[in-house]
BALUMLUM-224124 format. One record per residue (C-alpha): x, y, z; residue in three letters. Coordinates in steps of 0.25 Angstrom, whole numbers, padded with zeros to 4 digits, always signed. Layout:
XYZALA;...
! end
This chain:
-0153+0001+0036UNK;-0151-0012+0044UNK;-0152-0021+0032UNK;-0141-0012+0028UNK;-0132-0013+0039UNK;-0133-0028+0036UNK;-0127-0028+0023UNK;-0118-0020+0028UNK;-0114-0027+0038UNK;-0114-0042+0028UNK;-0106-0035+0018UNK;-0097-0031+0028UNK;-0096-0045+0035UNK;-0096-0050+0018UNK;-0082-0040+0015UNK;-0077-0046+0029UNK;-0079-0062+0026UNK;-0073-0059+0013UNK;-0061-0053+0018UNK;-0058-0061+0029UNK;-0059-0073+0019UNK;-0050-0067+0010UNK;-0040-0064+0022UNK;-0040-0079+0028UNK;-0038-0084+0013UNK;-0026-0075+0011UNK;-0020-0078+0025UNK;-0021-0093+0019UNK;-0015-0091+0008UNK;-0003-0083+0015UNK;+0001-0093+0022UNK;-0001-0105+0011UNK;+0010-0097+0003UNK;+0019-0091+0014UNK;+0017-0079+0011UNK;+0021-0069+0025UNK;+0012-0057+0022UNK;+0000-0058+0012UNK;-0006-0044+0009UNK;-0020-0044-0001UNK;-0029-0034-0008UNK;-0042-0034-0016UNK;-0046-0018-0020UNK;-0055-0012-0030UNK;-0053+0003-0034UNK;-0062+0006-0020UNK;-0061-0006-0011UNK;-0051-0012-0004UNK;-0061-0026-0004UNK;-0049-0036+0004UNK;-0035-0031+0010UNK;-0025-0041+0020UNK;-0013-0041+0022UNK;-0008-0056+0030UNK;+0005-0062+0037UNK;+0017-0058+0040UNK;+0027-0047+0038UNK;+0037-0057+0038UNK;+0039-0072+0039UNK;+0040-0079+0051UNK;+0036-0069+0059UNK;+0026-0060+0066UNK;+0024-0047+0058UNK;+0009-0048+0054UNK;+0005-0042+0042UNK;-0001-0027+0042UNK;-0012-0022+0033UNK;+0000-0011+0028UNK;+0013-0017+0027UNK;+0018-0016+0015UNK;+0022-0025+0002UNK;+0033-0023-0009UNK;+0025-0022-0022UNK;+0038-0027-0031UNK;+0032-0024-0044UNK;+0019-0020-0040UNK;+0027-0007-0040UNK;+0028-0006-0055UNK;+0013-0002-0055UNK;+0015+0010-0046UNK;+0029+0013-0053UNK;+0018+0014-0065UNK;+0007+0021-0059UNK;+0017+0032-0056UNK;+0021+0033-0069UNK;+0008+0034-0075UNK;+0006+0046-0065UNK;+0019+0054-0069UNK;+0014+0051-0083UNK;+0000+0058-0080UNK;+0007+0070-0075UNK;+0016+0072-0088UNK;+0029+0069-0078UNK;+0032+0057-0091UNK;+0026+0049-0101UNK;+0024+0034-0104UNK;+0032+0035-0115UNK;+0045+0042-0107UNK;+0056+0035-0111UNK;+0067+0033-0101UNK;+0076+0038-0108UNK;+0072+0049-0111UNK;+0072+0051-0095UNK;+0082+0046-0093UNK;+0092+0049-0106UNK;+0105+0047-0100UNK;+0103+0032-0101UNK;+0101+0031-0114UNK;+0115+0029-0119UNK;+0116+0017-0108UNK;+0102+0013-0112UNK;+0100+0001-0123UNK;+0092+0004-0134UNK;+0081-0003-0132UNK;+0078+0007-0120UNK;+0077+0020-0128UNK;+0063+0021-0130UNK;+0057+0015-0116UNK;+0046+0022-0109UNK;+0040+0024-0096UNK;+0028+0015-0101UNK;+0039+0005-0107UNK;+0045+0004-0093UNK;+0031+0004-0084UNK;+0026-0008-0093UNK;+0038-0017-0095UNK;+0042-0014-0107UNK;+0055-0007-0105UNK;+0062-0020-0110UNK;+0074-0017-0100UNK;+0080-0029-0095UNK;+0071-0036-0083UNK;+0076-0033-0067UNK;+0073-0039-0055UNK;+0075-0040-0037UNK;+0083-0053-0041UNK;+0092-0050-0054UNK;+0106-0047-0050UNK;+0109-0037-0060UNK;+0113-0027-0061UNK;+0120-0027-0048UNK;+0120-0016-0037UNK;+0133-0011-0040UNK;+0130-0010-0057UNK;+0116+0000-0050UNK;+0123+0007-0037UNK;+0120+0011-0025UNK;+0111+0021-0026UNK;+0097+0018-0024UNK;+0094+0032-0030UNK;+0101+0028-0044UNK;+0099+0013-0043UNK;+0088+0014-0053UNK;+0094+0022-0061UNK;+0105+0014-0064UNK;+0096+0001-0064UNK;+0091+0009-0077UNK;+0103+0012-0082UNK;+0109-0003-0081UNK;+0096-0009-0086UNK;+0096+0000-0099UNK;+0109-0004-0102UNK;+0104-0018-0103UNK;+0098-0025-0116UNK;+0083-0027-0115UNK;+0073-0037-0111UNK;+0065-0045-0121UNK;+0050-0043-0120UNK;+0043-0055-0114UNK;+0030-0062-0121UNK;+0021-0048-0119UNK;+0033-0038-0124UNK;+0035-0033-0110UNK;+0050-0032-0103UNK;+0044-0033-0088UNK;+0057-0025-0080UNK;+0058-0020-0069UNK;+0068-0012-0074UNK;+0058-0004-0083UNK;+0051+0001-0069UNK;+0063+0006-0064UNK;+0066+0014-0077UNK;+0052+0017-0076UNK;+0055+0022-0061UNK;+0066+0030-0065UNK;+0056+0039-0075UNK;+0045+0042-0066UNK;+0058+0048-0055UNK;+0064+0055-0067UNK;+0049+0060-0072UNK;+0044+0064-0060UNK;+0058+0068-0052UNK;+0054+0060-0040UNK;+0060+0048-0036UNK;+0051+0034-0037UNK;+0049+0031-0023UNK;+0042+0046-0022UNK;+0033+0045-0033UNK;+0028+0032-0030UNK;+0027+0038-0013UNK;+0019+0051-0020UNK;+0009+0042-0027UNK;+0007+0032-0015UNK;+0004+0046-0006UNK;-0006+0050-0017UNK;-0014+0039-0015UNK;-0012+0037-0001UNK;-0002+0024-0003UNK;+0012+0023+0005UNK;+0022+0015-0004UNK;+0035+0011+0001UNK;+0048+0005-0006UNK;+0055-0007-0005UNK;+0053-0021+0004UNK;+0044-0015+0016UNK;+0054-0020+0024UNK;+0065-0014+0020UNK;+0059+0001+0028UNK;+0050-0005+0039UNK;+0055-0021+0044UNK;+0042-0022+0049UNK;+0035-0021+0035UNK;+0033-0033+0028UNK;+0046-0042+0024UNK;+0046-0047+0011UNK;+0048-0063+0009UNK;+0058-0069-0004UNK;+0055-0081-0012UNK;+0060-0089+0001UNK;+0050-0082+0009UNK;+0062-0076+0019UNK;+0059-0062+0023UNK;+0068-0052+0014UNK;+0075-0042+0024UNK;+0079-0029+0022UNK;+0088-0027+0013UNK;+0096-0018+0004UNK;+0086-0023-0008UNK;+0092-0012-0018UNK;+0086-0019-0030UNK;+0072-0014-0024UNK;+0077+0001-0026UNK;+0083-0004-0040UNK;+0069-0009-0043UNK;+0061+0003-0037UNK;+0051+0007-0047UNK;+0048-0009-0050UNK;+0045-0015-0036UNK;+0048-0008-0023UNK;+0036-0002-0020UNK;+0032-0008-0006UNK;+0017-0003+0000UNK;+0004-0009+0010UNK;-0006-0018+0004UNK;-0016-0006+0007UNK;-0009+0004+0000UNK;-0008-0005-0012UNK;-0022-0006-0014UNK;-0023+0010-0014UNK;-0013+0009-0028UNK;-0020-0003-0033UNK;-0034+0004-0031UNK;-0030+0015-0038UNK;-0028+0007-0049UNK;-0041+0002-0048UNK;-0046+0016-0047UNK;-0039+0022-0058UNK;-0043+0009-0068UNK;-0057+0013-0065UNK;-0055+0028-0069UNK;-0055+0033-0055UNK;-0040+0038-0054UNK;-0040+0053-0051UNK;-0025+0051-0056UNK;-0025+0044-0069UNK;-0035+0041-0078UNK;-0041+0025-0080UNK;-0032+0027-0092UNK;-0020+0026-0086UNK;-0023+0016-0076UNK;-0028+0006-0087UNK;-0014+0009-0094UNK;-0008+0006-0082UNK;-0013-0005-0079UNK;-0016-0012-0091UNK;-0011-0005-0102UNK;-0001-0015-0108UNK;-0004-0029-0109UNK;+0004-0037-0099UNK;+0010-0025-0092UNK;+0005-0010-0090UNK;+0011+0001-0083UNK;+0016-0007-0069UNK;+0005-0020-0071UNK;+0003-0031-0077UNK;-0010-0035-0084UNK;-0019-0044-0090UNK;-0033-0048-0094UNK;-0039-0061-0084UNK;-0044-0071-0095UNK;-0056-0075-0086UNK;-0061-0060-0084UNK;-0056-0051-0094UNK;-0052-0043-0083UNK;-0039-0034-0083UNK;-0029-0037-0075UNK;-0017-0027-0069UNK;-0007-0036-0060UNK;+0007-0035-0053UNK;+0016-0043-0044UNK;+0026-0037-0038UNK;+0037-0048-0030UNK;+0052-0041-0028UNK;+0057-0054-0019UNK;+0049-0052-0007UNK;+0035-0047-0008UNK;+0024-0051-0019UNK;+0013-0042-0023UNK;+0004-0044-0033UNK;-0011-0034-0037UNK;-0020-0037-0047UNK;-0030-0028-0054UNK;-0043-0031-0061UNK;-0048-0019-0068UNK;-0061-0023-0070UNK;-0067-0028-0058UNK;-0059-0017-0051UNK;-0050-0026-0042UNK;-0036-0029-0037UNK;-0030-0038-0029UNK;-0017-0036-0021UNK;-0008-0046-0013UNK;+0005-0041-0005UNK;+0014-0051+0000UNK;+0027-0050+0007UNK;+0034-0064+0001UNK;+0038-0067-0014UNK;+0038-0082-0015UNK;+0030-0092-0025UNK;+0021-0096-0015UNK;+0019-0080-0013UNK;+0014-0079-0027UNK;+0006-0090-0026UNK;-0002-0085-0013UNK;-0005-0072-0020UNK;-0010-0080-0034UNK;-0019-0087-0024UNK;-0024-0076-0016UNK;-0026-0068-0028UNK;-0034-0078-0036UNK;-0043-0078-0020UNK;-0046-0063-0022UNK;-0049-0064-0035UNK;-0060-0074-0033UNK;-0066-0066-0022UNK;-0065-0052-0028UNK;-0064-0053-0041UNK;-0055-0056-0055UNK;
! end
């Protein structure tokens, strides 16, 4: 019993060392990039094996960081957008091969041709070939969309299928976001609930509190997000965020995001009481370059496949990685969305990596 309470007791002073490295590391590299609030994970499907968030709330100033403030995902949304999907699929609410249109059928006379046949999977893994939108592109304009943040959507739809297509890219994807806000438009029609409540009921289920929009704009003492210049961005009337809802503007704590990402883990590993491996491995990795919400690829070194997104809507830049087969993800939150913000993640990334696993 004693030599066990020794080992107990080495392991724990071991996990500890470990952690408090990893924590001083990623303090340093904070501050070597500028960047005012770093946030970081490691998790398997059971452990949460390293978790800090460090800095500032906001620049030049004295808000310390807290374990839960919260972070705008920007498109690290599309996988939740996704995952939503897939479960309205499982309960026979629509199929992946629903065509919008067929939802949706008095758009079709405004609609171009190419659109006639998109489906729900078409849209989730960029290859809607509608026309590519982003926070920064002037068109269209407020006043061609409206006012109303209830139809604003809507009529983002309605002016984007009215516009000639993209032309794939290299892997014969159209990477939109306007093919999540399509997207985002069936699962409300499907399911008669709005966006916002479906993705509130599936963060209840599994005990996660997801928010909308730049943390700031509901609670000023939540994190401010930082632009290219690293100036903090105020509140604002940021309509394009409502525009752009189903895409990027999911805002949630580092904690809680580990509880999604984790069960993806879990679900990978066939231990989902909600959808089979089957689903999750489709979701993931089930197109090359770009599934259901996630990228993909296979690491030259290991073989290993890898689901990953970054999400950056002008302020906040998040990035998770998941390794399917050593049953690891890493997660960095950052509240800034500069080059030198990029390049602190790359490097802290690469850090955990070495330590934990590629």
């Amino acid at each position: 019993m004693y030599r066990f309470k020794i080992l107990l007791i080495l392991i724990f002073l071991s996990f500890f060392a470990k952690a408090q490295r990893n924590s001083d590391f990623a303090d340093s590299i904070r501050v070597r990039y500028n960047i005012p609030e770093l946030g970081y994970a490691v998790v398997s499907s059971d452990s949460v094996l390293t978790m800090e968030v460090l800095g500032v709330q906001r620049i030049y100033t004295n808000y310390n960081a807290k374990l839960n403030d919260r972070f705008h995902l920007g498109s690290n949304t599309k996988a939740i957008t996704a995952f939503i999907a897939a479960l309205l699929v499982d309960k026979g609410k629509l199929s992946w091969n629903t065509k919008f249109l067929d939802l949706f059928p008095e758009l079709k006379n405004i609609s171009k041709k190419d659109y006639y046949n998109i489906t729900l999977k078409d849209l989730l893994s960029f290859r809607g070939k509608l026309d590519g939108y982003s926070y920064g592109d002037t068109q269209p304009t407020k006043s061609d969309i409206g006012n109303d943040i209830n139809t604003a959507r809507y009529n983002m739809a309605k002016y984007f299928l009215a516009q000639a297509p993209m032309s794939a890219n290299e892997n014969g994807l159209t990477p939109s976001n306007v093919d999540y806000i399509l997207a985002g438009l069936m699962l409300e029609k499907a399911s008669h609930e709005s966006y916002k409540k479906l993705v509130s009921d599936f963060g209840k289920s599994i005990g996660i509190s997801f928010g909308f929009d730049y943390p700031n704009q509901t609670d000023s003492l939540q994190p401010w997000g930082h632009n290219p210049n690293l100036e903090p961005v105020p509140t604002f009337d940021n309509y394009k965020l409502n525009w752009l809802l189903s895409a990027g503007n999911i805002n949630v704590s580092l904690p809680d995001y580990t509880k999604f990402i984790q069960f993806q883990l879990k679900g990978l590993a066939g231990r989902s009481q909600i959808l089979s491996p089957k689903v999750f491995n489709r979701l993931l990795y089930g197109f090359p370059i770009f599934a259901f919400g996630w990228f993909n690829k296979i690491d030259k070194a290991t073989g290993h496949h890898i689901a990953f997104n970054e999400g950056n809507a002008g302020a906040f830049i998040t990035k998770v990685e998941i390794i399917k087969e050593i049953n690891k993800a890493y997660i960095v939150f950052t509240n800034a969305a500069t080059d030198e913000t990029n390049e602190g993640i790359r490097v802290l990334i690469d850090d955990l990596k070495n330590e934990y696993g590629r």
